[in-house]
MIDOSE-1310 file (N, C-alpha, C; in nm, 2 decimals, decimal comma, always signed):
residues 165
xxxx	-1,31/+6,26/-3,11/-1,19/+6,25/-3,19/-1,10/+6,14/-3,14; -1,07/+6,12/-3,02/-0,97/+6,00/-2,97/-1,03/+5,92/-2,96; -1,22/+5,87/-2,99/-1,26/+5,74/-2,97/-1,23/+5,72/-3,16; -1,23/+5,82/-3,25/-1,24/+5,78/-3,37/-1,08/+5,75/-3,42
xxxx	-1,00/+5,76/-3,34/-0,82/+5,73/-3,34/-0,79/+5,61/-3,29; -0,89/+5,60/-3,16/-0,89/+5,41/-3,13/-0,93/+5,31/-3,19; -1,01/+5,34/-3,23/-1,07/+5,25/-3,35/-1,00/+5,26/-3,44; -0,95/+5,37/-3,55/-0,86/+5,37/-3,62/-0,74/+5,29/-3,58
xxxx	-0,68/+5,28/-3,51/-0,55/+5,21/-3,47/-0,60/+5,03/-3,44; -0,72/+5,08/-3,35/-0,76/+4,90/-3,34/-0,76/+4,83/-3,50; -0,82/+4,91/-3,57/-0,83/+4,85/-3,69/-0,71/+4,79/-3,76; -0,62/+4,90/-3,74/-0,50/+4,91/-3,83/-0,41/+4,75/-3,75
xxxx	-0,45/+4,73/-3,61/-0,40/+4,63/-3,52/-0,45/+4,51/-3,61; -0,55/+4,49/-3,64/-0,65/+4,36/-3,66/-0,61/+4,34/-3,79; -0,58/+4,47/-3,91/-0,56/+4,46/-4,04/-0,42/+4,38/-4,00; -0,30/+4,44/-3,94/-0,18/+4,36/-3,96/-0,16/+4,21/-3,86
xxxx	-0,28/+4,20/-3,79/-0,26/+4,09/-3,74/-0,29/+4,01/-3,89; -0,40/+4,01/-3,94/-0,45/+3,93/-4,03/-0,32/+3,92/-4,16; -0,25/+4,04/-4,16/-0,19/+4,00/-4,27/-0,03/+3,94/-4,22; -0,01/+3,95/-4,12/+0,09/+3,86/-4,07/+0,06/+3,69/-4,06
xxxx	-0,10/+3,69/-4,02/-0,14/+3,53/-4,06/-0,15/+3,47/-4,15; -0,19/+3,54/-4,28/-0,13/+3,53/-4,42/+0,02/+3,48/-4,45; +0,06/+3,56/-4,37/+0,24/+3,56/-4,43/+0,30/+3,38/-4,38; +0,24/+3,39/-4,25/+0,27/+3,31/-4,17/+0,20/+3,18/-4,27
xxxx	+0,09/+3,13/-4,31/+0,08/+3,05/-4,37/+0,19/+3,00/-4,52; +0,17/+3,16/-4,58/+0,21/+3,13/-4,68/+0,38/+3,06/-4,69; +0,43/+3,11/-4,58/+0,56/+3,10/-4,51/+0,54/+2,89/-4,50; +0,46/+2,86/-4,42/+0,45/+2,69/-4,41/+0,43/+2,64/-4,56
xxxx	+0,41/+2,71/-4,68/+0,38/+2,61/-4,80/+0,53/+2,62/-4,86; +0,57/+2,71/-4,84/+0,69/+2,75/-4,86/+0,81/+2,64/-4,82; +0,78/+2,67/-4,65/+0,88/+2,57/-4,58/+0,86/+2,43/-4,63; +0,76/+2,35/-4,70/+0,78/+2,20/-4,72/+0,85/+2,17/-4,84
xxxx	+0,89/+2,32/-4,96/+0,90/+2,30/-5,03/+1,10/+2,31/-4,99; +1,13/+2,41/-4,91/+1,20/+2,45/-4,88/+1,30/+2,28/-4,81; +1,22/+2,19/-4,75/+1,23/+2,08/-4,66/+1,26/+1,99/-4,76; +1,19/+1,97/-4,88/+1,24/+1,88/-5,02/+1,35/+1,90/-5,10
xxxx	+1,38/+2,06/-5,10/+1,50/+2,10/-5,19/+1,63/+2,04/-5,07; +1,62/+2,04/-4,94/+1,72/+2,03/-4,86/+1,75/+1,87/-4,87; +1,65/+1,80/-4,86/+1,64/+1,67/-4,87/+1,70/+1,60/-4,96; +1,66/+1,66/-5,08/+1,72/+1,60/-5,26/+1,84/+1,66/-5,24
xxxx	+1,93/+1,82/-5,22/+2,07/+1,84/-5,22/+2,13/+1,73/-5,12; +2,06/+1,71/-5,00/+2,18/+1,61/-4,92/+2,17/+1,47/-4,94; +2,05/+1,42/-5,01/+2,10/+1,29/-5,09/+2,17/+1,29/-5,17; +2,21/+1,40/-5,30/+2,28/+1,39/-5,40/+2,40/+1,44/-5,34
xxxx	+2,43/+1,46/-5,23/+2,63/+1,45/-5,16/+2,58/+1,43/-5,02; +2,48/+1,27/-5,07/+2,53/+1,13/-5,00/+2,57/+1,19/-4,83; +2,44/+1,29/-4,80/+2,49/+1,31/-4,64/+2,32/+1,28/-4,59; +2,25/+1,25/-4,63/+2,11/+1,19/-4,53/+2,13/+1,02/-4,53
xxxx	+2,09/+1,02/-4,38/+2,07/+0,90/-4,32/+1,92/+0,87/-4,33; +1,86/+0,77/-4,39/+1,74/+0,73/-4,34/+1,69/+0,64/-4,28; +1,61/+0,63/-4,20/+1,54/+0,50/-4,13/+1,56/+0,55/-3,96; +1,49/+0,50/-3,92/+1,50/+0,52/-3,75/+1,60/+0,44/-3,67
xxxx	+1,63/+0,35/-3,71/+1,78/+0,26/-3,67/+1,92/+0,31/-3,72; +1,90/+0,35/-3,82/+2,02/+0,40/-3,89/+2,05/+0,53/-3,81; +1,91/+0,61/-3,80/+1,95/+0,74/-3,72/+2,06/+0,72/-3,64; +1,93/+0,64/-3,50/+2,00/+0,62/-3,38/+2,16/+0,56/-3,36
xxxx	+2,15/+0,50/-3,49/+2,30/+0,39/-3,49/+2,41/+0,56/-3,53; +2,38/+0,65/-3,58/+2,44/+0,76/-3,65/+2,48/+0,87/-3,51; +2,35/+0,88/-3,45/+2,35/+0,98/-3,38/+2,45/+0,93/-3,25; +2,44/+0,78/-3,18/+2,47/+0,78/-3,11/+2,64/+0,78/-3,10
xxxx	+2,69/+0,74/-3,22/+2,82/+0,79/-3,27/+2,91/+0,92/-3,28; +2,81/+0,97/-3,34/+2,93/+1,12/-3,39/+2,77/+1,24/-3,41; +2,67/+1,28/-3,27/+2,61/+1,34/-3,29/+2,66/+1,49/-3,35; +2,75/+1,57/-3,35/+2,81/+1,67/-3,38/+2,77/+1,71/-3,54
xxxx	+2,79/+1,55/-3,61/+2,78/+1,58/-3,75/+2,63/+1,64/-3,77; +2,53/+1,63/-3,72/+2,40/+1,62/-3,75/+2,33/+1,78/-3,77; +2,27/+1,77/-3,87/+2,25/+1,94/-3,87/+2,08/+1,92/-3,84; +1,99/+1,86/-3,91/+1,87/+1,78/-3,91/+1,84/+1,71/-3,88
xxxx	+1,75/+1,67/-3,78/+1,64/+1,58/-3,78/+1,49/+1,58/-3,83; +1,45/+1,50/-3,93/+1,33/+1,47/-3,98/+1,26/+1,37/-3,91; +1,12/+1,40/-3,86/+1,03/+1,31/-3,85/+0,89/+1,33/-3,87; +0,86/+1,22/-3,89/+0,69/+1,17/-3,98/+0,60/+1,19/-3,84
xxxx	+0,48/+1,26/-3,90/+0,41/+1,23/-3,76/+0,33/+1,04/-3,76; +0,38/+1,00/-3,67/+0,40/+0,87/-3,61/+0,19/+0,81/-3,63; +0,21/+0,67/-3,70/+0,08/+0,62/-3,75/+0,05/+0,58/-3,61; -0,14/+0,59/-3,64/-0,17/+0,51/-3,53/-0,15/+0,38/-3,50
xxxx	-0,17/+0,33/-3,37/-0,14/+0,21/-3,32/+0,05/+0,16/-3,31; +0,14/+0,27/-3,37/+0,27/+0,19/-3,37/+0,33/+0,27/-3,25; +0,29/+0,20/-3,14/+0,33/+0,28/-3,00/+0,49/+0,25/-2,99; +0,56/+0,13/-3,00/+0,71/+0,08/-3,00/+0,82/+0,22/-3,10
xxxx	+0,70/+0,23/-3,19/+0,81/+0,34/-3,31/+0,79/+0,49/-3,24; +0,70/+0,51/-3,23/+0,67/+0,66/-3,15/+0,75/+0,67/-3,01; +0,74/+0,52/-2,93/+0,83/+0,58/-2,84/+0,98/+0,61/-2,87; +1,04/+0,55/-2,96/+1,15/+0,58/-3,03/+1,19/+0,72/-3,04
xxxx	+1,08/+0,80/-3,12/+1,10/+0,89/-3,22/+1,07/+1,01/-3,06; +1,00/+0,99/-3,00/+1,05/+1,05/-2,87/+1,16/+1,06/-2,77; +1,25/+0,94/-2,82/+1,34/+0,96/-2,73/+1,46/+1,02/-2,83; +1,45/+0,99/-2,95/+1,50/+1,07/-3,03/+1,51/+1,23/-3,03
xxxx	+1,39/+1,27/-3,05/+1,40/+1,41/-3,06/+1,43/+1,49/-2,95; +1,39/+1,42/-2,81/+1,48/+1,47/-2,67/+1,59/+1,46/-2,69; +1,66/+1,40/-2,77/+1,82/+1,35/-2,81/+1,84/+1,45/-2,85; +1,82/+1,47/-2,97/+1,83/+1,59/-3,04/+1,83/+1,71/-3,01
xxxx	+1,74/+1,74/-2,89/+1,71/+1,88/-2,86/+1,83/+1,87/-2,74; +1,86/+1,80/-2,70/+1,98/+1,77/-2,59/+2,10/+1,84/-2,68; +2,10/+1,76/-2,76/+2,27/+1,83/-2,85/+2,23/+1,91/-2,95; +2,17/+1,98/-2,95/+2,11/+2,08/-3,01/+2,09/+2,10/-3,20
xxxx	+2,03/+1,97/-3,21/+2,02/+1,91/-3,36/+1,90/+1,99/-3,39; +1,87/+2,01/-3,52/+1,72/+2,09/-3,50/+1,63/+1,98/-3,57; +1,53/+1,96/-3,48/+1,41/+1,88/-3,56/+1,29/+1,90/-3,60; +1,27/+1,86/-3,72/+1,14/+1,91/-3,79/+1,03/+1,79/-3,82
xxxx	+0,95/+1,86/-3,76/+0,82/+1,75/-3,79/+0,75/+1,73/-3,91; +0,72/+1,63/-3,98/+0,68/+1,67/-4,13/+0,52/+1,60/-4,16; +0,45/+1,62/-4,24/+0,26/+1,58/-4,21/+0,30/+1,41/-4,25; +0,33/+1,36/-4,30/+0,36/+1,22/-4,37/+0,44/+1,19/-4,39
xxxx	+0,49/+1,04/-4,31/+0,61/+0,97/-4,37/+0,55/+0,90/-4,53; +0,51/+0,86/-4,59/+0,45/+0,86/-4,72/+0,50/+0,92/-4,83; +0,50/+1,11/-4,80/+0,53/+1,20/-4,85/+0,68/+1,20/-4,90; +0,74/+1,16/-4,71/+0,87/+1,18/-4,68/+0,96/+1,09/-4,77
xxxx	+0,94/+0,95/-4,76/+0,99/+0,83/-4,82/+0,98/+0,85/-4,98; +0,87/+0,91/-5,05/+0,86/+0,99/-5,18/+0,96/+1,06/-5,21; +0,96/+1,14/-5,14/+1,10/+1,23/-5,19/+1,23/+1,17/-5,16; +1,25/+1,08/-5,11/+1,36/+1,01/-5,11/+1,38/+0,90/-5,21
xxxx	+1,27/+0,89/-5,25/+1,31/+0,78/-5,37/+1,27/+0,63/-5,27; +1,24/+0,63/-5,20/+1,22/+0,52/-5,08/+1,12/+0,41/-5,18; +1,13/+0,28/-5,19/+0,98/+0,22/-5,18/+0,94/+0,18/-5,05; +0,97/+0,18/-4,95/+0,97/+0,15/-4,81/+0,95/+0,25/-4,75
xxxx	+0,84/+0,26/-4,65/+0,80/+0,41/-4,57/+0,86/+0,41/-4,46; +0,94/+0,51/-4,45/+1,00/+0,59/-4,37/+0,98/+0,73/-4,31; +0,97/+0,69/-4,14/+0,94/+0,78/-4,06/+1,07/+0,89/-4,03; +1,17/+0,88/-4,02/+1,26/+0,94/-4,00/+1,39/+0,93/-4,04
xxxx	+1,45/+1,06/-4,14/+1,60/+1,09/-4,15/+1,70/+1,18/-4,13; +1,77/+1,15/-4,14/+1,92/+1,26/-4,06/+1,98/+1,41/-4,22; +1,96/+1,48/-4,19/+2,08/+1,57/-4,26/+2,18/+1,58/-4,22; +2,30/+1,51/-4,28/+2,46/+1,56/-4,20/+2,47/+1,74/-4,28
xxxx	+2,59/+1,77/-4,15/+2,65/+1,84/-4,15/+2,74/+1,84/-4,29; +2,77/+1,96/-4,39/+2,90/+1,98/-4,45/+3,00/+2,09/-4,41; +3,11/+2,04/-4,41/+3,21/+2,08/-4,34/+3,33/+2,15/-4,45; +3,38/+2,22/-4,43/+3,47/+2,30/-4,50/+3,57/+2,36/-4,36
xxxx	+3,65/+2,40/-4,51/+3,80/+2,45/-4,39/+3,91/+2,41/-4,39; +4,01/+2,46/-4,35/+4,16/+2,37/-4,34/+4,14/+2,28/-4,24; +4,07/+2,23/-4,19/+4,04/+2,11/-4,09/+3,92/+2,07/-4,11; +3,86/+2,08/-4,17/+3,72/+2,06/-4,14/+3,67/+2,12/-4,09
xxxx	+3,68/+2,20/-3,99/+3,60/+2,27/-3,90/+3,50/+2,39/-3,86; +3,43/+2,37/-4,02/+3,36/+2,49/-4,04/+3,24/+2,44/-4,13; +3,13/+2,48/-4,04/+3,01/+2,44/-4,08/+3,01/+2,51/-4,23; +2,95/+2,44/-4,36/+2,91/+2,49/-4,46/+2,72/+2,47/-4,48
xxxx	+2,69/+2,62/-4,52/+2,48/+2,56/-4,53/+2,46/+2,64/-4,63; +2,41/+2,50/-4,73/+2,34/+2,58/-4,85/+2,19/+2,69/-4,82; +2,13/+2,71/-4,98/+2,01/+2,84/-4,94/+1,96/+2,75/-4,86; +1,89/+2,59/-4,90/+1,76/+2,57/-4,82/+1,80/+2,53/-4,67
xxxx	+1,91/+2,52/-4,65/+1,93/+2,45/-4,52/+1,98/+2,57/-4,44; +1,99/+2,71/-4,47/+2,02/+2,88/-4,43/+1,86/+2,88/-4,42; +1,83/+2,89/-4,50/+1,64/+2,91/-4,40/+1,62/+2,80/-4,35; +1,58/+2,69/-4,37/+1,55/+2,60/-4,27/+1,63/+2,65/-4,09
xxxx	+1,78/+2,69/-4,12/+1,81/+2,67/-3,99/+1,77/+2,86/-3,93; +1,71/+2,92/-4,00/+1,61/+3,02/-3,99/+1,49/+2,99/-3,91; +1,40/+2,94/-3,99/+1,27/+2,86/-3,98/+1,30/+2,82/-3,82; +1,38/+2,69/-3,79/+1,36/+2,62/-3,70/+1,42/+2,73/-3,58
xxxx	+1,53/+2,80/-3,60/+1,52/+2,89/-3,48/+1,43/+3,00/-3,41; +1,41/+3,03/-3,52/+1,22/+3,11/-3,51/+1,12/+3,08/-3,42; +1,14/+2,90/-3,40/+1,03/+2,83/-3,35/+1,11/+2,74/-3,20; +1,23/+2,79/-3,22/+1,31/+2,68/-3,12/+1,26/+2,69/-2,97
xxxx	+1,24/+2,78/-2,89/+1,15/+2,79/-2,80/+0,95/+2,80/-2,75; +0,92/+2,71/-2,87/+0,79/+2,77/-2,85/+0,74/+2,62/-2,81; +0,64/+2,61/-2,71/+0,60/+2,49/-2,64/+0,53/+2,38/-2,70; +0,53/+2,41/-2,85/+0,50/+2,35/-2,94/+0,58/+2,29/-3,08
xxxx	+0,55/+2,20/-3,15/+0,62/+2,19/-3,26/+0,56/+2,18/-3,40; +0,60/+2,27/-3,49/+0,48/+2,28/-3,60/+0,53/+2,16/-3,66; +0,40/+2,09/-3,72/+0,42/+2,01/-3,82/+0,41/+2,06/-3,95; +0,52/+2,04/-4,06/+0,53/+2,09/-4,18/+0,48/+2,02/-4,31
xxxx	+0,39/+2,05/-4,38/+0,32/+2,02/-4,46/+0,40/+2,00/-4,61; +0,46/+1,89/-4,64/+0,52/+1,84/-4,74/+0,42/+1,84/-4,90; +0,54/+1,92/-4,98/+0,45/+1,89/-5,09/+0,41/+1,77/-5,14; +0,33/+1,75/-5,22/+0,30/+1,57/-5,28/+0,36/+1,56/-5,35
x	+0,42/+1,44/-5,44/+0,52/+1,41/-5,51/+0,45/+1,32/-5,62
């Protein structure tokens, strides 16, 4: 009787592991789509910065504003840009910007309307309040800042799989 309960429960273990890995996937097709709606709202009120110079020239100013960091996983052979986007995202993780890694700058520069491929852009902050001083976050950028705290300690960083455009 208790070896046929162990098994019973092992099973029920392995059933919900597997259907958590489901959720968990389904959850990343989700998030790229979730990463595009954030992208398009904060171009259209003109609060994303793009380009890797523009970041840095943004961030090193008035890091506070920054709610996102986007970056492309970095092409082979451009060792000069990658070291960049490394010192970047220690930047970021220093003042506690959240950054997301995304499968293609290709993809990325697409949804921006880019003809020029671009590895990395900024989400500002919107601000509300009698002073300004009150963060405002739409739905995608309330899960996104879900999402990324979810993952904010883990020794890894997922890369998020953008839909094609």
């Amino acid at each position: 009787m208790v070896v046929e309960e162990t098994k019973i429960q092992k099973y029920q273990q392995e059933s919900m592991t597997l259907k958590s890995m489901a959720i968990n996937e389904m959850d990343y097709s989700r998030i790229g789509r979730t990463v595009k709606a954030a992208l398009v709202k904060a171009q259209s009120e003109s609060r994303l910065i793009v380009g890797l110079s523009a970041a840095v020239t943004v961030l090193s100013k008035a890091a506070e504003g920054t709610l996102f960091c986007l970056l492309a996983e970095p092409q082979d052979g451009d060792s000069a840009t990658h070291m960049h986007e490394v010192l970047l995202e220690a930047f970021c993780y220093e003042n506690d910007i959240y950054v997301i890694k995304v499968d293609c700058p290709i993809k990325l520069s697409r949804i921006l309307g880019k003809t020029s491929i671009e590895s990395c852009c900024l989400i500002q902050k919107t601000w509300t309040g009698d002073n300004n001083n009150e963060e405002l976050l739409n739905k995608p950028e309330t899960l996104l800042v879900d999402y990324c705290e979810a993952f904010w300690d883990s020794p890894t960083s997922t890369v998020i799989k953008l839909p094609n455009v």
